[in-house]
Structure formats: structure tokens, C-alpha cells
DOFITOR-593675 format. One record per atom (N, C-alpha, C): x, y, z; residue in one letter; residue number from 0. Coordinates in steps of 0.1 Angstrom, whole numbers. Example, Ala and Ser with C-alpha at 12.3 -4.5 7.8 and 13.67 -1.06 7.14 Angstrom:
BEGIN
- x; y; z; resn; resi
- 132; -57; 78; A; 0
- 123; -45; 78; A; 0
- 132; -33; 78; A; 0
- 128; -22; 71; S; 1
- 137; -11; 71; S; 1
- 129; 0; 79; S; 1
***
This chain:
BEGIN
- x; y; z; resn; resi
- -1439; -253; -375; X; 0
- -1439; -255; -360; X; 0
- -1449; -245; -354; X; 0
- -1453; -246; -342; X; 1
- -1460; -239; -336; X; 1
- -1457; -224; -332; X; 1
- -1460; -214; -326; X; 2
- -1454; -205; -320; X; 2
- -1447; -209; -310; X; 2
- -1456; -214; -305; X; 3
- -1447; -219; -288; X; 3
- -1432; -225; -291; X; 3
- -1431; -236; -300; X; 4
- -1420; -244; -299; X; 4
- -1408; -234; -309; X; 4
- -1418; -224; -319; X; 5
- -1410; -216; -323; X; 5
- -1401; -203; -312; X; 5
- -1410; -205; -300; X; 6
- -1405; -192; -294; X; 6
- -1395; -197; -281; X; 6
- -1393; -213; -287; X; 7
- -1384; -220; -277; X; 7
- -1371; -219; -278; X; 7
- -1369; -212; -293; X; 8
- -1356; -215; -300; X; 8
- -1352; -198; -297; X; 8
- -1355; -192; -292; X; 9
- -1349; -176; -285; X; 9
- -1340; -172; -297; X; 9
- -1346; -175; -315; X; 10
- -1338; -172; -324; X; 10
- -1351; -162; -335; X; 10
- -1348; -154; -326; X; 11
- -1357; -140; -334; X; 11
- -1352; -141; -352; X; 11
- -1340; -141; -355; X; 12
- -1335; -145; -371; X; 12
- -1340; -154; -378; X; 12
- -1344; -167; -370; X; 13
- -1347; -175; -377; X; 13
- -1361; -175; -377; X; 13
- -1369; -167; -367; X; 14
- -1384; -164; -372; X; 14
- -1388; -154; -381; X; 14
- -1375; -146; -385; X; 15
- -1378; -137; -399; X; 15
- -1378; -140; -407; X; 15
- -1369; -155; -407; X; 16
- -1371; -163; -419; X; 16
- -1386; -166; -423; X; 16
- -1388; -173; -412; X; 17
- -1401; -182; -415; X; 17
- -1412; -172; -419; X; 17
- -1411; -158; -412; X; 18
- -1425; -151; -418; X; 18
- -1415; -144; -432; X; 18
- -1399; -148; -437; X; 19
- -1401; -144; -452; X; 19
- -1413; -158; -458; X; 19
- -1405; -170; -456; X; 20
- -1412; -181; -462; X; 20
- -1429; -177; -462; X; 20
- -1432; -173; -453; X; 21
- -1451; -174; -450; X; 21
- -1451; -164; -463; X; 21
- -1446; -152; -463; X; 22
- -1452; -143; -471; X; 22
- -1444; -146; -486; X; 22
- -1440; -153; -490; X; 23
- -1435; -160; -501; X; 23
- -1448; -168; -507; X; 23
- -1450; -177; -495; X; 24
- -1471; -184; -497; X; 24
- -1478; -176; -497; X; 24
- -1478; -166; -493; X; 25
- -1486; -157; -496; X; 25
- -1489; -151; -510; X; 25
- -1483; -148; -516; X; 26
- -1482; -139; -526; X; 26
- -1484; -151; -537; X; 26
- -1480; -164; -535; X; 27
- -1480; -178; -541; X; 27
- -1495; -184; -545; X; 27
- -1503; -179; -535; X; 28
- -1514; -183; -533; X; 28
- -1525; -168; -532; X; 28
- -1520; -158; -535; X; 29
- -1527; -142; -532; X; 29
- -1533; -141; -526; X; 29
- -1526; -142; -514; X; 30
- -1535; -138; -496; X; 30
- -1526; -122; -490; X; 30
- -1535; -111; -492; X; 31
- -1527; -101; -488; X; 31
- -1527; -98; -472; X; 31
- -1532; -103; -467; X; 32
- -1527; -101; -451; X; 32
- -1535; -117; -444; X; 32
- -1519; -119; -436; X; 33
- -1519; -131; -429; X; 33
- -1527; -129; -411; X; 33
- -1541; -136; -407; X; 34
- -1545; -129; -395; X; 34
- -1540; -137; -386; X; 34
- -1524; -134; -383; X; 35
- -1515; -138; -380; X; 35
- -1503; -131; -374; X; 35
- -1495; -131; -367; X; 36
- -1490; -138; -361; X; 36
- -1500; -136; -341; X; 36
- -1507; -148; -340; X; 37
- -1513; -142; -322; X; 37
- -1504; -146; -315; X; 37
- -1507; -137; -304; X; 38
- -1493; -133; -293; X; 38
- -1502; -128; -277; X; 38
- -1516; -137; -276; X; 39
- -1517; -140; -261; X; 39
- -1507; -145; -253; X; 39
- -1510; -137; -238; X; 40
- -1496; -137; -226; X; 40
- -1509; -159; -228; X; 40
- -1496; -170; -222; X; 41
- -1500; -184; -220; X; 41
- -1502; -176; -204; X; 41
- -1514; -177; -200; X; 42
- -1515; -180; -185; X; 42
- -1522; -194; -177; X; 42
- -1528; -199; -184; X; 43
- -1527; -216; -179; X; 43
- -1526; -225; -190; X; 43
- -1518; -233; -186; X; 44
- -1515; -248; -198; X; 44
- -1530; -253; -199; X; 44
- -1542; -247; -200; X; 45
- -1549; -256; -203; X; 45
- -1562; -248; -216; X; 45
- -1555; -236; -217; X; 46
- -1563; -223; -229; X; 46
- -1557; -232; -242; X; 46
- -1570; -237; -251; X; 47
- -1571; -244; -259; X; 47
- -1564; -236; -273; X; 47
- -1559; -227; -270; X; 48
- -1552; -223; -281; X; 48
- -1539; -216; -279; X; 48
- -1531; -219; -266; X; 49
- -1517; -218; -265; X; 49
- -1505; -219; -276; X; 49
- -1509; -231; -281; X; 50
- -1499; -235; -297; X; 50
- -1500; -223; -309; X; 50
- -1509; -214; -301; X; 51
- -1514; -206; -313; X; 51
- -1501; -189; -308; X; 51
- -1501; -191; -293; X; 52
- -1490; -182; -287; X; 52
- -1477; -183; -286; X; 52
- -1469; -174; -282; X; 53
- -1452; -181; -281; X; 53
- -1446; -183; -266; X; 53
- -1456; -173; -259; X; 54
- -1449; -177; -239; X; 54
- -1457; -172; -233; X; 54
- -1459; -173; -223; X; 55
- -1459; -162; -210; X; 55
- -1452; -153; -206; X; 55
- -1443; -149; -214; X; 56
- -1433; -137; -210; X; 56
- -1434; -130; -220; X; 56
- -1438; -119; -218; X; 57
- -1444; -105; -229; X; 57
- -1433; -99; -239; X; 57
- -1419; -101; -229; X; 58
- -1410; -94; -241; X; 58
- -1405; -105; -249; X; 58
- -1404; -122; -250; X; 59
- -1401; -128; -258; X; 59
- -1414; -124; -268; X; 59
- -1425; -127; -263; X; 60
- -1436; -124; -270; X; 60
- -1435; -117; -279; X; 60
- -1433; -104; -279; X; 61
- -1437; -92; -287; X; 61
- -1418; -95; -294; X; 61
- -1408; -98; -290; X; 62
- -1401; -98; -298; X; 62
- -1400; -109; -312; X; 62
- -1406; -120; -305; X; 63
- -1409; -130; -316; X; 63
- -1416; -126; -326; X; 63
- -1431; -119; -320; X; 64
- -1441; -113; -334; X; 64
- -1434; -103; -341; X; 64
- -1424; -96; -338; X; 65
- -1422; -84; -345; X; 65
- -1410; -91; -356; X; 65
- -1405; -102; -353; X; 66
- -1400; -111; -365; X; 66
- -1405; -117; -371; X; 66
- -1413; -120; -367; X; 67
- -1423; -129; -377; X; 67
- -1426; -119; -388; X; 67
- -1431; -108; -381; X; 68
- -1441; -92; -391; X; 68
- -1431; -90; -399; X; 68
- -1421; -85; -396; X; 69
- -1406; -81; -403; X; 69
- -1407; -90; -416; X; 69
- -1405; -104; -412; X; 70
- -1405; -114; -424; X; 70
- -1416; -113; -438; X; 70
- -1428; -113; -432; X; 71
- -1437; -115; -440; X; 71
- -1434; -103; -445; X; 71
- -1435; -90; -440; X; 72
- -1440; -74; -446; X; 72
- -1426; -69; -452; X; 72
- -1414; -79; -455; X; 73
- -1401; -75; -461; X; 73
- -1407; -76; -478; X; 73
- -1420; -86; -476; X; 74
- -1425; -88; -489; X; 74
- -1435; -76; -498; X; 74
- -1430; -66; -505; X; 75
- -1447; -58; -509; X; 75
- -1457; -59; -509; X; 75
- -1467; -53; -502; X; 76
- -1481; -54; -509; X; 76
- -1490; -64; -499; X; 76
- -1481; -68; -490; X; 77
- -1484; -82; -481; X; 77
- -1484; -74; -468; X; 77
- -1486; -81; -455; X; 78
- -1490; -77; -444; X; 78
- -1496; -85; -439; X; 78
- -1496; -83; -421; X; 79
- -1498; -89; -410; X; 79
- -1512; -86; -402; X; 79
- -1521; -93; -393; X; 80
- -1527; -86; -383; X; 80
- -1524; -91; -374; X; 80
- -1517; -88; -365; X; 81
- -1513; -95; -349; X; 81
- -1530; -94; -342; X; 81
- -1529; -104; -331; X; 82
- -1538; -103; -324; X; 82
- -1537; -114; -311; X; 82
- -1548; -114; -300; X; 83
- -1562; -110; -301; X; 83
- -1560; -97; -291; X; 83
- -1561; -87; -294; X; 84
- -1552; -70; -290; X; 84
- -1569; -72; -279; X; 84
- -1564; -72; -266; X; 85
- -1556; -79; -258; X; 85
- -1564; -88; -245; X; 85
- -1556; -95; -240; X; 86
- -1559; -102; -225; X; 86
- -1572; -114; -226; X; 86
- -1572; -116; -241; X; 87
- -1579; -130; -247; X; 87
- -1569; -144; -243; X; 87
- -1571; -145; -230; X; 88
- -1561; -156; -228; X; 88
- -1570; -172; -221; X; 88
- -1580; -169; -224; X; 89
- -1591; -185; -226; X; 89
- -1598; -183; -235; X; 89
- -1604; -198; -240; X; 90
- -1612; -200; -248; X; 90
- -1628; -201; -246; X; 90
- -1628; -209; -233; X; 91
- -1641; -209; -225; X; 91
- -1646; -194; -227; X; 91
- -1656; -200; -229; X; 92
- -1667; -183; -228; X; 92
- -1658; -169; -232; X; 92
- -1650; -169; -247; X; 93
- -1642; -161; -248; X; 93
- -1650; -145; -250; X; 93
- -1658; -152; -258; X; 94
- -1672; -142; -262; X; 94
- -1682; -132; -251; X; 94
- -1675; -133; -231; X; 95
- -1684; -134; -225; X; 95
- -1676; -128; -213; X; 95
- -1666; -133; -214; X; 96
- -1656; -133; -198; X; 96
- -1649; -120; -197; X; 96
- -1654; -115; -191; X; 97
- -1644; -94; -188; X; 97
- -1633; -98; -178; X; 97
- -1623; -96; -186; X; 98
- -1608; -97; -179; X; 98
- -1607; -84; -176; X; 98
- -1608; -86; -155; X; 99
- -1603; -78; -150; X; 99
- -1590; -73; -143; X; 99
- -1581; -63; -153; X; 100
- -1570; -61; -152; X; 100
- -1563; -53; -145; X; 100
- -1555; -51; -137; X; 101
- -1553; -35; -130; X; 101
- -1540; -29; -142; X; 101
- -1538; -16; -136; X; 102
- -1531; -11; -148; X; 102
- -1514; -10; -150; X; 102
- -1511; -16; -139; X; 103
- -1498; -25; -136; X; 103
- -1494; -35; -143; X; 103
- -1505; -44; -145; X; 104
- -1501; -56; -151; X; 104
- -1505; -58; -168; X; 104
- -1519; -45; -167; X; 105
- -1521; -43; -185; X; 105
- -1510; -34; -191; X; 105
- -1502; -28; -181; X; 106
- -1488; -25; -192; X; 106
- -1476; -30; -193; X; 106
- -1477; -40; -182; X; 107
- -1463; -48; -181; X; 107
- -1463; -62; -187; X; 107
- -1473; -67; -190; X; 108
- -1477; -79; -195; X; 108
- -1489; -79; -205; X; 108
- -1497; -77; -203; X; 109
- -1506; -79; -216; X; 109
- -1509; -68; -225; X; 109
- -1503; -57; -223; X; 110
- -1498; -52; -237; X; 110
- -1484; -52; -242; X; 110
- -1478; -53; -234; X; 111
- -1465; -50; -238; X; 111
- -1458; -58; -250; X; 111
- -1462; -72; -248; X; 112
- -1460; -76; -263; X; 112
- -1464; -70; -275; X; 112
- -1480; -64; -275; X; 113
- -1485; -57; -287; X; 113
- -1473; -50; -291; X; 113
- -1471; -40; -276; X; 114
- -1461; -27; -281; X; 114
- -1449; -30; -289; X; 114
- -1443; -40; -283; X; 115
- -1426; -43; -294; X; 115
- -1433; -43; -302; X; 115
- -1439; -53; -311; X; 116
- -1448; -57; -324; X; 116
- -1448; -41; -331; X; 116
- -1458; -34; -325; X; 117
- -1460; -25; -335; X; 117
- -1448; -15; -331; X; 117
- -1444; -11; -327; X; 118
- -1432; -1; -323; X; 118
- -1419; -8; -337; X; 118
- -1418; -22; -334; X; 119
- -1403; -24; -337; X; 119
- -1408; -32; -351; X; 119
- -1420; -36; -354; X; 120
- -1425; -42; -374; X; 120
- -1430; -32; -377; X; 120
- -1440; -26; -372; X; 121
- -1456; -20; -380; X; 121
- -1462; -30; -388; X; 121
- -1471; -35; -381; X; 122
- -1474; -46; -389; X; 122
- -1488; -37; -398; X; 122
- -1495; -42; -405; X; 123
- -1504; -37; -416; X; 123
- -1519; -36; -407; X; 123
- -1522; -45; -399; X; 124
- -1536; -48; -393; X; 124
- -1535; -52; -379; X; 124
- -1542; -49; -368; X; 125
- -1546; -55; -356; X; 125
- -1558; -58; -353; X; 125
- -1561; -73; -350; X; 126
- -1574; -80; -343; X; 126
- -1576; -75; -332; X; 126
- -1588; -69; -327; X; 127
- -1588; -73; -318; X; 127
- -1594; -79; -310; X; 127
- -1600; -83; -296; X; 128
- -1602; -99; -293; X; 128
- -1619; -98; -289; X; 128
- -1623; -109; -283; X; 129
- -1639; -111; -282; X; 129
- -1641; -100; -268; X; 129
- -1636; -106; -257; X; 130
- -1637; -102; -245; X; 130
- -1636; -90; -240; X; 130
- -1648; -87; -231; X; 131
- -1643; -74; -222; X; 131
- -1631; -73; -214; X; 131
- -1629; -59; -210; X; 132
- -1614; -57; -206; X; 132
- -1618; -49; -194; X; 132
- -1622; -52; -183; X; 133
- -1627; -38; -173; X; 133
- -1641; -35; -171; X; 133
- -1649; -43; -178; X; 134
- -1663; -38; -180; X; 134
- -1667; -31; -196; X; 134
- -1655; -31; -205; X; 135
- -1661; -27; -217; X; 135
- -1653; -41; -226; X; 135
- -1665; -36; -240; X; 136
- -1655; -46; -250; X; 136
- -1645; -44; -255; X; 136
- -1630; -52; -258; X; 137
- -1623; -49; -263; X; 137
- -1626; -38; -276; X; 137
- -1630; -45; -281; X; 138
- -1636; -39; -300; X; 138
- -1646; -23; -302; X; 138
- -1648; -21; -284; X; 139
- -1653; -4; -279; X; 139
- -1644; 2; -276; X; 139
- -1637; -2; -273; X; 140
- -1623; 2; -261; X; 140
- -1618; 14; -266; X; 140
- -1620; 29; -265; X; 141
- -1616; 35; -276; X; 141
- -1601; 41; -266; X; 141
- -1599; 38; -256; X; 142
- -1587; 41; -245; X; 142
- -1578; 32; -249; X; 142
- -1581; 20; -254; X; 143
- -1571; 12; -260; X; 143
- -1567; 13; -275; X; 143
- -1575; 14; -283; X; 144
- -1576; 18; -300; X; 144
- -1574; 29; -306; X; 144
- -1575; 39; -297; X; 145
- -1574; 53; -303; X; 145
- -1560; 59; -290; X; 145
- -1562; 60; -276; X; 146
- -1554; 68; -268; X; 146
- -1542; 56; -267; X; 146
- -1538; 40; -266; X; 147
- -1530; 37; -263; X; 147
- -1522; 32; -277; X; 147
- -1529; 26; -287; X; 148
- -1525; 20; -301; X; 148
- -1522; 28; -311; X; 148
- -1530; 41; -307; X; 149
- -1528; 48; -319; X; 149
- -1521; 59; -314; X; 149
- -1522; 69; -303; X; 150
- -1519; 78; -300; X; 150
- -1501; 76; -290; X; 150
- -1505; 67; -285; X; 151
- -1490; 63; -274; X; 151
- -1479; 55; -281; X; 151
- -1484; 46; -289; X; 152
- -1473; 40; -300; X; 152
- -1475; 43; -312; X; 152
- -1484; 52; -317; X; 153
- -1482; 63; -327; X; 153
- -1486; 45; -342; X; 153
- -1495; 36; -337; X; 154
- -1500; 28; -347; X; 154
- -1506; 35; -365; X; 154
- -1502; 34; -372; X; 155
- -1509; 40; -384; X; 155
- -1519; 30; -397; X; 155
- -1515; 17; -388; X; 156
- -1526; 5; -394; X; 156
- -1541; 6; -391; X; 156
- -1545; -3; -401; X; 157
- -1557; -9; -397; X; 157
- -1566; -16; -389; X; 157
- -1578; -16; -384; X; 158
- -1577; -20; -367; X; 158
- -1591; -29; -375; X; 158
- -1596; -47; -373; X; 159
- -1606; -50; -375; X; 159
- -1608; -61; -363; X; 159
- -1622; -62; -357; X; 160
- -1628; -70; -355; X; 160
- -1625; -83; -348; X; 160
- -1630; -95; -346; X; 161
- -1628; -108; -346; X; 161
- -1640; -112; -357; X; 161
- -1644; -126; -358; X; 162
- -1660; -127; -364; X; 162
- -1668; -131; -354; X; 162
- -1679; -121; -355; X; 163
- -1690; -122; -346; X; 163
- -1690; -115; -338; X; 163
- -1682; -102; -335; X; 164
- -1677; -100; -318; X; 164
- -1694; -99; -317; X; 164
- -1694; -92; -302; X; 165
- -1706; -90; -295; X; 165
- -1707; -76; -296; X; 165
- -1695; -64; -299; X; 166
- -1697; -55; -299; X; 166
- -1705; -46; -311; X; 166
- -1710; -34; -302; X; 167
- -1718; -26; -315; X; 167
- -1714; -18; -325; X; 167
- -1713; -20; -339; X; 168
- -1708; -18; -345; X; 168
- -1707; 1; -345; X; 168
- -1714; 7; -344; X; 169
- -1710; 20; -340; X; 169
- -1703; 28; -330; X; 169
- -1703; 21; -319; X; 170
- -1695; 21; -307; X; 170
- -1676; 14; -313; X; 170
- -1680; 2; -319; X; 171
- -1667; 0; -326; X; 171
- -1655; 10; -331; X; 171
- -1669; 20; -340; X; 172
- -1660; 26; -350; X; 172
- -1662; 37; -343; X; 172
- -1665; 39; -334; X; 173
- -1662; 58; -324; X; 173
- -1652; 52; -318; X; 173
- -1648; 38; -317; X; 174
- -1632; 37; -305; X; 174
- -1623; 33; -317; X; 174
- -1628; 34; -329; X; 175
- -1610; 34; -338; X; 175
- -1611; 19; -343; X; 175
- -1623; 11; -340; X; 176
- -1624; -2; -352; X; 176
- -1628; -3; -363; X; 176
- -1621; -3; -375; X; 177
- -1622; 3; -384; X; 177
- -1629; -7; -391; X; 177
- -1632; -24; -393; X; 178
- -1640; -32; -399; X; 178
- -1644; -42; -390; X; 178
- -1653; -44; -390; X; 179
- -1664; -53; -383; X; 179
- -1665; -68; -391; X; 179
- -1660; -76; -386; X; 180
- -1659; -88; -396; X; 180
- -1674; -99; -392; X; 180
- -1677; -99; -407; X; 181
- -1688; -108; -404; X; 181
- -1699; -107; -406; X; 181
- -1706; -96; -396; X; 182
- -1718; -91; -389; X; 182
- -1720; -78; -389; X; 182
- -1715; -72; -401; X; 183
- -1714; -56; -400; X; 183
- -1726; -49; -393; X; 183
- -1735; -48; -401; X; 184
- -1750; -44; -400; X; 184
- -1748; -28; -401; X; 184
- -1747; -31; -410; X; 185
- -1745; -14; -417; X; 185
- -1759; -11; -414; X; 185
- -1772; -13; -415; X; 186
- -1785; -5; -409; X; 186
- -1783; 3; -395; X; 186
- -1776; -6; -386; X; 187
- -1771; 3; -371; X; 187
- -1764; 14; -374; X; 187
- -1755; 11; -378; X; 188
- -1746; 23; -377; X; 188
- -1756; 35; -391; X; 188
- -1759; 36; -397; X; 189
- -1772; 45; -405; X; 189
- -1780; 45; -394; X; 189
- -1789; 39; -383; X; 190
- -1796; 44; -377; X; 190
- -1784; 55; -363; X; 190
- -1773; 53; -361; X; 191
- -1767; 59; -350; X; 191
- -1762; 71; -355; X; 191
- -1758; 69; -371; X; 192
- -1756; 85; -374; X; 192
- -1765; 96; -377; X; 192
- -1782; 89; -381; X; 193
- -1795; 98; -380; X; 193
- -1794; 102; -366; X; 193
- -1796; 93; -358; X; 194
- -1799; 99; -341; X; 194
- -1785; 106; -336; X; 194
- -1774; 107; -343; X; 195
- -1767; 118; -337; X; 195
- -1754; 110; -334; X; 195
- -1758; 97; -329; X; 196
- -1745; 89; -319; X; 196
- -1729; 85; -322; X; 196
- -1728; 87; -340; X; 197
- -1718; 87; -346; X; 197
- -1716; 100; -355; X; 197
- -1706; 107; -357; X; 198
- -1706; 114; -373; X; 198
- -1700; 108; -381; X; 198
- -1701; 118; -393; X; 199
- -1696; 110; -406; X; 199
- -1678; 115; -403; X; 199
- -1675; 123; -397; X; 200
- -1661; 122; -394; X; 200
- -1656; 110; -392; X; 200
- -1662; 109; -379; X; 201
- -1658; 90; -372; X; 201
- -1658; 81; -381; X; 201
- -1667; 81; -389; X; 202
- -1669; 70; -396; X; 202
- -1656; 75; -414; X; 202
- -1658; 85; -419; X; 203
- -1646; 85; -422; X; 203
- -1634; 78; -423; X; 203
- -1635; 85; -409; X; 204
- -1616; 81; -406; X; 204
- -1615; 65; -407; X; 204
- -1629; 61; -406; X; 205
- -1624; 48; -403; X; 205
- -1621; 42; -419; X; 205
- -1632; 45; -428; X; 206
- -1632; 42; -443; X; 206
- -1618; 50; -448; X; 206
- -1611; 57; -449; X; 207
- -1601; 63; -448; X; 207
- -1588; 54; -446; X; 207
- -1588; 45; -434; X; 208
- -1574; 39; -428; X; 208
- -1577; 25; -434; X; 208
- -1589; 16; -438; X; 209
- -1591; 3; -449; X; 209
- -1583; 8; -462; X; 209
- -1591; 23; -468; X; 210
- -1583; 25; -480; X; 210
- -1574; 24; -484; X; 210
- -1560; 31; -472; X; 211
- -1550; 32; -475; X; 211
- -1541; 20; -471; X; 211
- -1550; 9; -464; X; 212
- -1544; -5; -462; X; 212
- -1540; -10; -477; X; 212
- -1556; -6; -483; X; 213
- -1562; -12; -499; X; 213
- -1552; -11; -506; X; 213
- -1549; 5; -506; X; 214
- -1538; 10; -514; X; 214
- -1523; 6; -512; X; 214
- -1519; 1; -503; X; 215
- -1508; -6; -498; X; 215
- -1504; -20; -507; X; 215
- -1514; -25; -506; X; 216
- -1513; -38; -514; X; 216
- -1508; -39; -527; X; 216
- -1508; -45; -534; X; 217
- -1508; -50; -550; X; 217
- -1516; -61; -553; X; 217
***
């Protein structure tokens, strides 16, 4: 069933089930992290991937993903990435459109789902989305990846990408995105750490937090 129709049934138990069953397929088929479960706020019936969400209401939201994560990650070695971390709520021009938020409604709604999720699963991985947030890209955002995700909910997962984003891969990994899916272009980031614009710290930490995903597995 979908998320939506799943998040109709206001039975958080019975979606632990289903992400035990997913991560049961998983390990069936050796898929160690599911880039799954997404948990955009629905703000119009007409965002072509709503069925892919569970409401418009942030705390069913983030209550539902954090059952689903529960389920799957009761399994070893297996794991989650919730996403699109955050305010990816059209498809039109998702690659393009800077969702401008005030900071009322980016904590009472479009993060706050994330927050249950990772506060109440820990899930293994977070996406995050194509779109700017304010005038920056999500996937730069280092106020969201490093001071809100990592530092205010105390996140200790892995942080990757979408495919293709638009963002620059060294700006990525100075805001706490730890893999670039896709489009790496590992030459940029070697030209940003000769000119100064990244250190090998930064980049470190980021090779560092994949590892210990790595190591998580079986």
C-alpha cells in the first residue's frame, strides 16, 4: 500500500510490521539500505508524488516514518534513508524552485516530521532534497546538516545527496553531505582543497561517517 493509505490506518504497529516485512526483502534480496521511507508535508493534491508521502500533518508524518525505520532497522546490518530532508513538496521544477520558508513554519511543519524519525528510529541515512530552501541548496545547507540534524537532534547517520542535485560538491561536504550521488566530480572538490575552500578535515569527517555506515552493515 502506499504511504498515504498506509498513514490512514493511524496504526503506527502495524507499520512496524510492514518495515519488519520490507527489511526481511531486504536482506532476501541484499539491499542494505532502503531510500525509503519519504515523508514530504502533502501541500497540494496535485504533487506527483504524494503516494510516495503519508499527510499533511507533520506529527502523523514523522510518527509513521519512525515505524516504518523501527521495522526495517530491528533487522541487522540493514537500514533506512528517510527523505527528501526538507520542503521538496512539488515535482515541477523540483531541481529549480527555492522554497521560501519562514522559521515558524520550518519548525512546526516541514521539519518536524524529520525530527520524530530521527529522535524516536535513528534511521541509518538521510536524502536530502533537490531544492533550495531560502536562497540556498538544500544539499549546502550546512544550518540544516550540521547545526539542525546533527547538532540539535544529535543525528549520528549518514547524510547523501539526491541524483544529479545541482549542488557543488564541496560546498556539499563543508555543510555535512557526506556522498554525492551520481555526479561526484571528485576533480572539484581536489581543485577546492588546492585553493584552500575545503580541508582535509571536512572532507574527512565526511569519509569517516560512510565508513562507519559501511561498518554497520553485514
Amino acid at each position: 500500500p502506499s504511504e498515504t493509505v498506509l498513514a490512514q490506518s493511524w496504526n503506527c504497529d502495524l507499520l512496524e510490521e510492514i518495515g519488519r516485512a520490507i527489511g526481511a526483502e531486504m536482506l532476501e534480496i541484499g539491499v542494505s539500505v532502503w531510500l525509503a521511507p519519504g515523508m514530504n508535508i502533502h501541500r497540494n493534491p496535485l504533487c506527483g508524488r504524494n503516494f510516495e508521502y503519508y499527510s499533511e500533518d507533520p506529527l502523523l508524518s514523522g510518527l509513521c516514518a519512525a515505524a516504518d525505520v523501527r521495522g526495517v532497522q530491528r533487522h541487522p546490518g540493514i537500514g533506512t534513508s528517510i527523505k527528501h530532508y526538507f520542503a521538496n513538496n512539488q515535482e515541477d521544477n523540483r531541481m529549480g524552485v527555492d522554497s521560501r520558508v519562514s522559521e515558524r513554519a520550518l519548525r512546526e511543519i516541514y521539519l518536524r516530521g524529520f525530527e520524530i524519525a530521527v529522535k524516536e528510529s535513528r534511521p541509518m541515512s538521510i536524502m536530502t532534497s533537490y531544492n533550495l530552501i531560502n536562497g540556498v541548496q538544500a544539499s549546502e545547507n550546512k544550518d540544516l546538516l550540521t547545526g539542525i540534524l546533527r547538532g540539535e537532534w544529535d543525528f549520528k547517520g549518514m547524510v547523501t545527496t539526491d541524483w544529479w542535485t545541482h549542488g557543488e560538491h564541496y560546498r556539499e561536504t563543508k555543510a555535512g553531505n557526506d556522498i554525492k550521488m551520481a555526479n561526484g566530480y571528485e576533480e572539484r572538490v581536489q581543485e577546492a582543497f588546492e585553493k584552500g575552500y575545503i580541508t582535509r578535515d571536512e572532507i574527512a569527517l565526511c569519509a569517516k561517517r560512510i565508513l562507519t555506515m559501511i561498518l554497520r552493515m553485514d
